[in-house]
BAKEVO-125147 format. One record per residue (C-alpha): residue number from 1; residue in three letters; x, y, z. Coordinates in nm, 3 decimals, m for minus. Layout:
N
   n res       u       v       w
 NUM ALA       X       Y       Z
...
***
This chain:
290
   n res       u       v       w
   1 UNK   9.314   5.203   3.166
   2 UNK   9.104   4.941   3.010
   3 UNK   8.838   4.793   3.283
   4 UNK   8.705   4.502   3.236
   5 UNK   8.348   4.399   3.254
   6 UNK   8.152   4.515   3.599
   7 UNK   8.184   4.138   3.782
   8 UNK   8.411   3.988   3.577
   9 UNK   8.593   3.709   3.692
  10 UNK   8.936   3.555   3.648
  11 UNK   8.944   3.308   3.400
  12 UNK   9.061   2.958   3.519
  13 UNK   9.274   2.817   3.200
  14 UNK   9.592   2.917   3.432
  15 UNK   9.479   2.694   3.719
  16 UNK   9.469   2.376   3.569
  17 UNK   9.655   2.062   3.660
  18 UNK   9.949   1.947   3.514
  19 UNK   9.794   1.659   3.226
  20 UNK   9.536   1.954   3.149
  21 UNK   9.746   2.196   3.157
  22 UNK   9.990   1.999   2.905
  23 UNK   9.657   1.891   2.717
  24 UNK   9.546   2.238   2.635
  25 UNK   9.821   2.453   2.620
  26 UNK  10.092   2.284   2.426
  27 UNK   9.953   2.514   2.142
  28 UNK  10.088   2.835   2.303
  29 UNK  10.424   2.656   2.371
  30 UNK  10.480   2.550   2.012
  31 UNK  10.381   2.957   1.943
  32 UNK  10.676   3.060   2.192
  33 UNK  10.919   2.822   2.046
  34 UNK  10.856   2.868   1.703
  35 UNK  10.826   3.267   1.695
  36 UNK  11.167   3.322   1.899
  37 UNK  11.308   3.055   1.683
  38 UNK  11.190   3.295   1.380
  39 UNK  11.284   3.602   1.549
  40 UNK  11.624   3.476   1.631
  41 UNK  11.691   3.372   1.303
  42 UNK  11.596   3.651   1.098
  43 UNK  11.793   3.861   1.323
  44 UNK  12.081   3.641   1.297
  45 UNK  12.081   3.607   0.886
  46 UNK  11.977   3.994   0.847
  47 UNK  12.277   4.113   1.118
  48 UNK  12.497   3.891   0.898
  49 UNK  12.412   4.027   0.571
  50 UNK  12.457   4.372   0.690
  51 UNK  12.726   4.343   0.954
  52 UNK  12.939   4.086   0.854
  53 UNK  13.259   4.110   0.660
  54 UNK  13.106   4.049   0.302
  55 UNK  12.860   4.297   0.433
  56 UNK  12.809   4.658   0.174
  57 UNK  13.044   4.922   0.185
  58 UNK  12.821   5.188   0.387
  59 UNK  12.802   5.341   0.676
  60 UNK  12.801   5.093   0.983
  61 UNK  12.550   5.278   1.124
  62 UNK  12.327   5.283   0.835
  63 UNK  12.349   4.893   0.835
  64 UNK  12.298   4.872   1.233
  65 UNK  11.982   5.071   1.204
  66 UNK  11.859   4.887   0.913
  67 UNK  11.894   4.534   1.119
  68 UNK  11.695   4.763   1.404
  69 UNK  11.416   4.812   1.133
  70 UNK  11.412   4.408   0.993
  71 UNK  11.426   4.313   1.365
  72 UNK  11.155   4.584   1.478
  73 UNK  10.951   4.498   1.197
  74 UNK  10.972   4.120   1.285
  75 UNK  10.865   4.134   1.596
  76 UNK  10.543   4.356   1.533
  77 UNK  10.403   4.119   1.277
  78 UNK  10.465   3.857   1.545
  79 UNK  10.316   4.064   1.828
  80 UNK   9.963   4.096   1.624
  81 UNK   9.936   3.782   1.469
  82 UNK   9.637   3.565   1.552
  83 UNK   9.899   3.320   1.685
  84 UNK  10.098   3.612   1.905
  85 UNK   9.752   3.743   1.975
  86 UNK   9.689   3.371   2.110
  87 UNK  10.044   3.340   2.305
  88 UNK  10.121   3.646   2.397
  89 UNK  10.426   3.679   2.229
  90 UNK  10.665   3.706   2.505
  91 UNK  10.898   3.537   2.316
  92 UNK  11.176   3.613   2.667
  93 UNK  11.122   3.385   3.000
  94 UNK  11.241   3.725   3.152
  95 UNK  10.858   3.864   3.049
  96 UNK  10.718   3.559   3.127
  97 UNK  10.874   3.613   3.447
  98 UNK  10.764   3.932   3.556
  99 UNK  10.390   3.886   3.474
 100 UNK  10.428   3.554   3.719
 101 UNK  10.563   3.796   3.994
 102 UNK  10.214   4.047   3.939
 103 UNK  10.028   3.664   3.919
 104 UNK   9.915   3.655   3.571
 105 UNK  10.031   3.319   3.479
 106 UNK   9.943   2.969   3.614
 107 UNK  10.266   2.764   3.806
 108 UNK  10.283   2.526   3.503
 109 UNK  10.248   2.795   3.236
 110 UNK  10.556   2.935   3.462
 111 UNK  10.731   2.689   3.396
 112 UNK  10.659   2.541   3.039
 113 UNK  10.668   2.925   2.898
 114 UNK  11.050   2.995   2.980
 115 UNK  11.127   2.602   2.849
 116 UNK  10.939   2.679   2.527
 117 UNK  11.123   3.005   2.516
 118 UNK  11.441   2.814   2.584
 119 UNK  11.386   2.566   2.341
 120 UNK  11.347   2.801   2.036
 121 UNK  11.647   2.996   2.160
 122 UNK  11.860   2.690   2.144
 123 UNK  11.724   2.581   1.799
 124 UNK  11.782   2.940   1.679
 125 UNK  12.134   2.929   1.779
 126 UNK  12.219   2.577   1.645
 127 UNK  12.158   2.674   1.308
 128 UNK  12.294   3.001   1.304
 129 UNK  12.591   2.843   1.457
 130 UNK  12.597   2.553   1.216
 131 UNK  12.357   2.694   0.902
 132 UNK  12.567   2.660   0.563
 133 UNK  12.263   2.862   0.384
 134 UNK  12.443   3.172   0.650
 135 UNK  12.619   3.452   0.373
 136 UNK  12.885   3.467   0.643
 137 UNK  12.956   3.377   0.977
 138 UNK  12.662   3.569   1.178
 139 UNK  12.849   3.867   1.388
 140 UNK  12.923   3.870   1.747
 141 UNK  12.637   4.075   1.817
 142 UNK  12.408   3.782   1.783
 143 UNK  12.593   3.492   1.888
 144 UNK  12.848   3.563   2.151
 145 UNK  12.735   3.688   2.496
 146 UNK  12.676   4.004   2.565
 147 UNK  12.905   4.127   2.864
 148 UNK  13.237   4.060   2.779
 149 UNK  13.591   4.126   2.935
 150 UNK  13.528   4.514   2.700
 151 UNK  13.379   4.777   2.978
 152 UNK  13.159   4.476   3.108
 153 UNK  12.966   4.759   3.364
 154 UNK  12.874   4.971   3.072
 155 UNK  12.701   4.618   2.947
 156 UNK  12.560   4.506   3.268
 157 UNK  12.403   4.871   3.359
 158 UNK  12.253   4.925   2.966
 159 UNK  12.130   4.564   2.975
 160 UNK  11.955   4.644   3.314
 161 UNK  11.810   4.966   3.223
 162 UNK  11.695   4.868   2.872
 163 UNK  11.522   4.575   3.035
 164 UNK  11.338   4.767   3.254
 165 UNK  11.223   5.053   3.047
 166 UNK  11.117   4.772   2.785
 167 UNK  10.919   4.584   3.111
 168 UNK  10.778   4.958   3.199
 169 UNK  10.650   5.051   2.879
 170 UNK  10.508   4.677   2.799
 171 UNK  10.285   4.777   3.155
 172 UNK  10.214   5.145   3.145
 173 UNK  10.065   5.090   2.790
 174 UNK   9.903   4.736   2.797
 175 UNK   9.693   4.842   3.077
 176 UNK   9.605   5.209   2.973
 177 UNK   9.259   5.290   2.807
 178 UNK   9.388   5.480   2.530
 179 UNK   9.741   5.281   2.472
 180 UNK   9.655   4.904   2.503
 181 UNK   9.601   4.816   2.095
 182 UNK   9.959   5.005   2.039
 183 UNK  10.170   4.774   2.290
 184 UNK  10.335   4.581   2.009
 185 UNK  10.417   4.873   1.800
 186 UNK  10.599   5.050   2.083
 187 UNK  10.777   4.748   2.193
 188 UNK  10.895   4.695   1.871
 189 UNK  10.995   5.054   1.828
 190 UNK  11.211   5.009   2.106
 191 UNK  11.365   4.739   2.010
 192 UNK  11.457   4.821   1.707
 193 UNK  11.612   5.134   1.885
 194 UNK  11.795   4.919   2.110
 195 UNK  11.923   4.709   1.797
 196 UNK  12.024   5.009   1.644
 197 UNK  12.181   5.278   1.885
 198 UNK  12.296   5.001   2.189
 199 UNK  12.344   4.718   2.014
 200 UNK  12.781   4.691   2.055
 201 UNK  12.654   4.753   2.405
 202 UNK  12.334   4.550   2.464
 203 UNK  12.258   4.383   2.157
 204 UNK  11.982   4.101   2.195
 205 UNK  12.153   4.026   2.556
 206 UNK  11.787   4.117   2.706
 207 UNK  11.674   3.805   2.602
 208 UNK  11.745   3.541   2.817
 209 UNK  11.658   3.257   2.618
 210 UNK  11.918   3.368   2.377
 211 UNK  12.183   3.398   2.640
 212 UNK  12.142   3.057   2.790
 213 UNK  12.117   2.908   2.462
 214 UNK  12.473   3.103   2.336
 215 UNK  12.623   2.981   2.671
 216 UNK  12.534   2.606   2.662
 217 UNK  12.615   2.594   2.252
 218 UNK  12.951   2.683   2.363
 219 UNK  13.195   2.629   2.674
 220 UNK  12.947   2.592   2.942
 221 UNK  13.199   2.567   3.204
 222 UNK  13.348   2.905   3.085
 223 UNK  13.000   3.098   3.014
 224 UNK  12.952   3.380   3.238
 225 UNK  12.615   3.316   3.365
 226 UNK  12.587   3.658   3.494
 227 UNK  12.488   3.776   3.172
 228 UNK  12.164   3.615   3.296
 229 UNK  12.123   3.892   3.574
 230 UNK  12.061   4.220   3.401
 231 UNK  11.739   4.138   3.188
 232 UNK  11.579   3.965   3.534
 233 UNK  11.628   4.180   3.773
 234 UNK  11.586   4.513   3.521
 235 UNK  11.212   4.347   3.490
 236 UNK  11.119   4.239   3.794
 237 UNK  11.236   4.608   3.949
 238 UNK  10.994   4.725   3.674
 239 UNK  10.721   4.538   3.810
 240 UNK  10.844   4.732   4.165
 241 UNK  10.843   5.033   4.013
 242 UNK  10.485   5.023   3.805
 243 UNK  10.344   4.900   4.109
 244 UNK  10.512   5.234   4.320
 245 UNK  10.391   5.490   4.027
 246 UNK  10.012   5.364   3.982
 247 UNK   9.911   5.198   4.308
 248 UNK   9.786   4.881   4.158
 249 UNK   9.902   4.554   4.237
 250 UNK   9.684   4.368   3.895
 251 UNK   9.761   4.421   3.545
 252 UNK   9.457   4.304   3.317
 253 UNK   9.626   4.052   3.111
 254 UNK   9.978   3.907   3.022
 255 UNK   9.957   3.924   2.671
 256 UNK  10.120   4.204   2.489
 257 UNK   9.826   4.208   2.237
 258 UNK   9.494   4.029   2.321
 259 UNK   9.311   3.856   2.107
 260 UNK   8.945   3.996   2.000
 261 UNK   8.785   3.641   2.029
 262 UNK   8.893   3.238   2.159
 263 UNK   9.020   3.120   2.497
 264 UNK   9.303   3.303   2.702
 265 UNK   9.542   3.062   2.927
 266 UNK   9.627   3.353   3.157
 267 UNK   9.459   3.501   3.435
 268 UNK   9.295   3.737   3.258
 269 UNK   9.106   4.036   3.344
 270 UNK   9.097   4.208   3.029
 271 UNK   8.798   4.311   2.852
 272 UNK   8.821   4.146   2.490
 273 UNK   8.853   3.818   2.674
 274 UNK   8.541   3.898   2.925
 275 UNK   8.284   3.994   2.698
 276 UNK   8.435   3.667   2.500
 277 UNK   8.335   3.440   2.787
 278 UNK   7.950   3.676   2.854
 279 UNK   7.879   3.571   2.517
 280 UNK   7.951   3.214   2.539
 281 UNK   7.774   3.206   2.854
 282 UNK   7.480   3.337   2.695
 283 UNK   7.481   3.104   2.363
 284 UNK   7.487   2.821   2.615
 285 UNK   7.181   2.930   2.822
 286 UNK   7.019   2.981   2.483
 287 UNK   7.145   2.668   2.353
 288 UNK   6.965   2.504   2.684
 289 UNK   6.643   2.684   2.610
 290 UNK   6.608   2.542   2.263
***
């Protein structure tokens, strides 16, 4: 894996107070809310172009795997953006959740990361819900929940395992020496598989920002919050289960890719974001001298 610089510290942008934390890190919010936002909708207007009734005449599978690709595609330019390189683009509070559990991420980053999240979901679904510029109505895939009264085990189980595997992979390859600068790619590959073979199955229901957002848009009282369950617990078991396999307890950083240069709000370990602060430490000394 990766090591970070002999003596490095943990950096302290995730232990800030609350006015600081707001102060400083509202950037990274906007970044959450805004690129699920995107993400949401460009899955939403591609799955109804393709998969909706005025959708071409070819095969269904064709179409599904070509929203896989647009949605795959999406989310790696997202990942390695300078702005998903500053965020982390986890763009799920389910993420954001299991890097609190191995104690990447400050308690107010904890918090204001799944609202963010939560915030672009609900803006997402608003206008596909209520967006005249739609071709059609945007399929059930994307807008209804996930685990319906339709083999609702078969849901809960793929949601739970996808989740996990997704939570795995982010892990085992964001914190491996020869792996870390392809995180983004694989996670999007797997997404767009997920889109594309188990989507009448688990669709975008590993997203809990999505499935909150769905559920309040439309008969609260009615939802069935336990489509919340699957992605949660399917990540936090993977945090379990990459802590069984490699014996560590600390993942470097919580971003999926890191950014080369600039500030990091996480507790972060990893070695782009070390040297970063050596070399500002060193300007300043200098700077001092002169």
């Amino acid at each position: 894996m990766p090591r970070p610089e002999p003596g490095a510290a943990l950096t302290t942008e995730a232990d800030l107070s609350l006015g600081e934390t707001l102060r400083r890190h509202w950037p990274e919010y906007l970044i959450e809310a805004g690129f699920l936002a995107a993400f949401l909708l460009c899955a939403g207007v591609v799955s109804a172009w393709l998969l909706g009734p005025d959708a071409p005449a070819s095969e269904f599978a064709v179409r599904r795997l070509a929203v896989g690709v647009a949605t795959g595609l999406a989310l790696v330019a997202m990942i390695y953006s300078p702005w998903g390189r500053r965020s982390g683009t986890h763009l799920n509070p389910a993420i954001t959740l299991a890097y609190v559990r191995l104690g990447k991420i400050g308690r107010w980053d904890a918090l204001f990361y799944p609202l963010a999240q939560v915030a672009g979901g609900f803006a997402a679904v608003w206008l596909l819900r209520h967006g005249a510029w739609l071709p059609a109505a945007a399929p059930p895939s994307m807008l209804s929940v996930s685990i319906g009264p339709s083999n609702p085990w078969a849901a809960f189980l793929a949601q739970f395992v996808l989740s996990g595997l997704a939570m795995l992979l982010i892990l085992f390859t964001s914190n491996h020496e020869r792996w870390f600068r392809a995180t983004g790619l694989i996670y999007g590959l797997l997404v767009m598989l997920i889109v594309a073979c188990a989507g009448p199955l688990a669709g975008f229901g590993m997203n809990l920002a999505r499935l909150l957002a769905v559920d309040a848009w439309g008969d609260p009282a009615s939802a069935n919050w336990l489509n919340l369950l699957p992605p949660l617990l399917g990540m936090q078991l993977a945090v379990e289960a990459y802590r069984l396999f490699t014996g560590r307890t600390q993942v470097l950083c919580a971003k999926l890719a890191h950014n080369t240069h600039g500030r990091c709000i996480f507790r972060c370990q990893h070695p782009y974001q070390t040297r970063a602060l050596a070399m500002e430490a060193i300007k300043r000394r200098t700077q001092r001298r002169a």
